[in-house]
N, C-alpha and C positions, 0 to 999 in steps of 0.2 A: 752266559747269556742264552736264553733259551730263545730257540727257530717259532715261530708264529706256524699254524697248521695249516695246509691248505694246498695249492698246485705250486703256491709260488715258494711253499716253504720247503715244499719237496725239490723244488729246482737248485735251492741255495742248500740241500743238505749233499747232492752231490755233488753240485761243485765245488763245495769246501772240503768231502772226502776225496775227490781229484785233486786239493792243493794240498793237504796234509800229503799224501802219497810223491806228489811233484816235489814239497819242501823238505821232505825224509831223502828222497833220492838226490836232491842236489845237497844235502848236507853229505852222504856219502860220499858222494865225487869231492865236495869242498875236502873231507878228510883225505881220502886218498893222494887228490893232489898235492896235500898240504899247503893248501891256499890260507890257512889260519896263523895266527899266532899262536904260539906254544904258553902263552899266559892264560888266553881262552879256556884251552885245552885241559887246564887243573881242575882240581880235587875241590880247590876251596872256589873257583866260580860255578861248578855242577851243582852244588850245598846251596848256593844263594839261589839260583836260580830254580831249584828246588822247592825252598824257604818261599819263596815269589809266587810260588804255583800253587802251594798248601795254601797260602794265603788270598790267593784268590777263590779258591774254592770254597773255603769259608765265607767270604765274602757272598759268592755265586747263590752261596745254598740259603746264609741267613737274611738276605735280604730280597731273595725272592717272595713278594705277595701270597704266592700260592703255600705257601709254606704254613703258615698262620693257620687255613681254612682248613688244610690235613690234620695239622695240630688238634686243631676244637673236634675235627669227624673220627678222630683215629677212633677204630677197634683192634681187638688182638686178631679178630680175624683174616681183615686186611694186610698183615703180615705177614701172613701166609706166602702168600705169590713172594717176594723176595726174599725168604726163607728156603722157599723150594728151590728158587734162582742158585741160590749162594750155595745152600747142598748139593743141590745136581752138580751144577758144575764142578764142582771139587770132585764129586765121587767120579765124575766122566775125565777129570782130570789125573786122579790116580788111576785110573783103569788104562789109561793112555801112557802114565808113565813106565809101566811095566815092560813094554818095549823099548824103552828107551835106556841105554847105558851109560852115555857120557853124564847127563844130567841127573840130581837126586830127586828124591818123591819131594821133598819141602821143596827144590827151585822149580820140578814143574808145577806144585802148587800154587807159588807164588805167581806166575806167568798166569794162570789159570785165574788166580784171586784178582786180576786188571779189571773181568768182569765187563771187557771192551773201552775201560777206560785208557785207553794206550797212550799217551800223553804222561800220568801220573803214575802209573805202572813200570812203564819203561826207565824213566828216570829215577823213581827207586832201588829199582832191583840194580840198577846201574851203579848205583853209589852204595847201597847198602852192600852189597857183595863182593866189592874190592878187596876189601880187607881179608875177606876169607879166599876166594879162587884168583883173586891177581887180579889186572886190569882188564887183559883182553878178553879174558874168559868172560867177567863180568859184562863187557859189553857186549860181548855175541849174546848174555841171557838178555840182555836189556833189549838187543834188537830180535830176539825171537820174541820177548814179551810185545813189542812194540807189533808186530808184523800182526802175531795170532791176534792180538785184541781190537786191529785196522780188518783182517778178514772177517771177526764178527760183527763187527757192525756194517760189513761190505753185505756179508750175508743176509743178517737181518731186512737191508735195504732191498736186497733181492730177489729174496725170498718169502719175502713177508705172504703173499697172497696163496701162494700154497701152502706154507705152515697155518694156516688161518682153515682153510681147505679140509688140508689133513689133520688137524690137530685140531685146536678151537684158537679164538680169540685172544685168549691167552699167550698162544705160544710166542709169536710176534714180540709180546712184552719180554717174556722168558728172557729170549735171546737176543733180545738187545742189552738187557745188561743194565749198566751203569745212563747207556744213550736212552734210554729209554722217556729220561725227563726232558729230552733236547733233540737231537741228534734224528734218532728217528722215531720221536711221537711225530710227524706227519704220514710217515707211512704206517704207523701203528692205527691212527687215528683215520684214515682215508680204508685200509681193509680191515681192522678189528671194528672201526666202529667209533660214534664221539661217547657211547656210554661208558668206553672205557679206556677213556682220556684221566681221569681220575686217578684211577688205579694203576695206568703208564707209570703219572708221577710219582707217587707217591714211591711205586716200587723202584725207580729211578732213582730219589733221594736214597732210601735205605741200603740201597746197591753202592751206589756213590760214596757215601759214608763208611760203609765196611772196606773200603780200598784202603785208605792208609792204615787202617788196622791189619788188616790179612796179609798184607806183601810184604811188610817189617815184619809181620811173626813169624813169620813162615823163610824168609833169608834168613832169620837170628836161626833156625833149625839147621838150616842148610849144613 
């Protein structure tokens, strides 16, 4: 569901990044305490619930309106901006992984290819990676996925008007990522500008779309 733009849209996009943050951290304590059922807890409800998510998102992308009008305008031009998205970030994401030891260059890629999507990201990398580093391993990469792709868009939200500043118009979109078509086009759209509300979405979708491509390919390397 996509946020409507405006003061009021910007009031419901952080309130809703203050419950994502509130319902990740009580689901941590629900684990720890072991407040859940051990049936929850499986392999094969993480897959459905997964299955649920992929499914929604399809749903999300192909029957959004705006979808149609992108379609009839597309150039190859306009694909630029989420081209540059997708490669920066990887190339700033293997530059990052260099330091890092416990982790491989393909899982911080993967972590990297969320793209701010943290919801479909995290629960990927979570069950894709099982099978290769174990359970726990796999969830500590799922909640660093989960974390870094919750501060880019915490970023994006916060930052917007200086990267706008220092950079251009552009950059706002940059780095919002995948939120770009939802999340945070009100703050895209309130300092970049409504001329490039357009090109938010569009590079949103394309962003959006390359997640479940990139974070499977990139575990299967792991």
């Amino acid at each position: 569901m996509f946020i409507n733009i405006g003061s009021a849209g910007e009031e419901v996009t952080m309130r809703s990044s203050m419950l994502i943050v509130a319902a990740f951290l009580l689901g941590c304590l629900a684990g720890y305490k072991e407040w859940l059922p051990e049936w929850i807890l499986g392999e094969g409800v993480t897959m459905w619930v997964l299955y649920a998510l992929m499914f929604q998102v399809g749903i999300g992308i192909g029957s959004d309106s705006r979808l149609k009008e992108i379609l009839r305008s597309l150039s190859p031009r306009m694909l630029l901006v989420p081209c540059a998205t997708i490669i920066g970030t990887l190339l700033a994401v293997a530059i990052v992984s260099l330091g890092l030891q416990r982790w491989s260059l393909a899982e911080v890629l993967a972590v990297g290819s969320g793209f701010g999507y943290y919801s479909l990201s995290s629960i990927l990398i979570s069950s894709l990676k099982e099978s290769s580093i174990g359970v726990q391993a796999a969830a500590e990469l799922g909640t660093i996925a989960l974390m870094a792709n919750i501060f880019r868009e915490m970023m994006t939200l916060t930052l917007a008007p200086l990267m706008v500043r220092w950079f251009s118009p552009l950059a706002p979109i940059c780095a919002g990522g995948a939120t770009s078509m939802d999340v945070t086009l009100p703050i895209i759209t309130r300092f970049s500008g409504r001329d490039w509300v357009f090109i938010a979405i569009l590079h949103g979708i394309v962003v959006d779309m390359s997640v479940p491509i990139l974070v499977p390919m990139f575990c299967s390397l792991g």
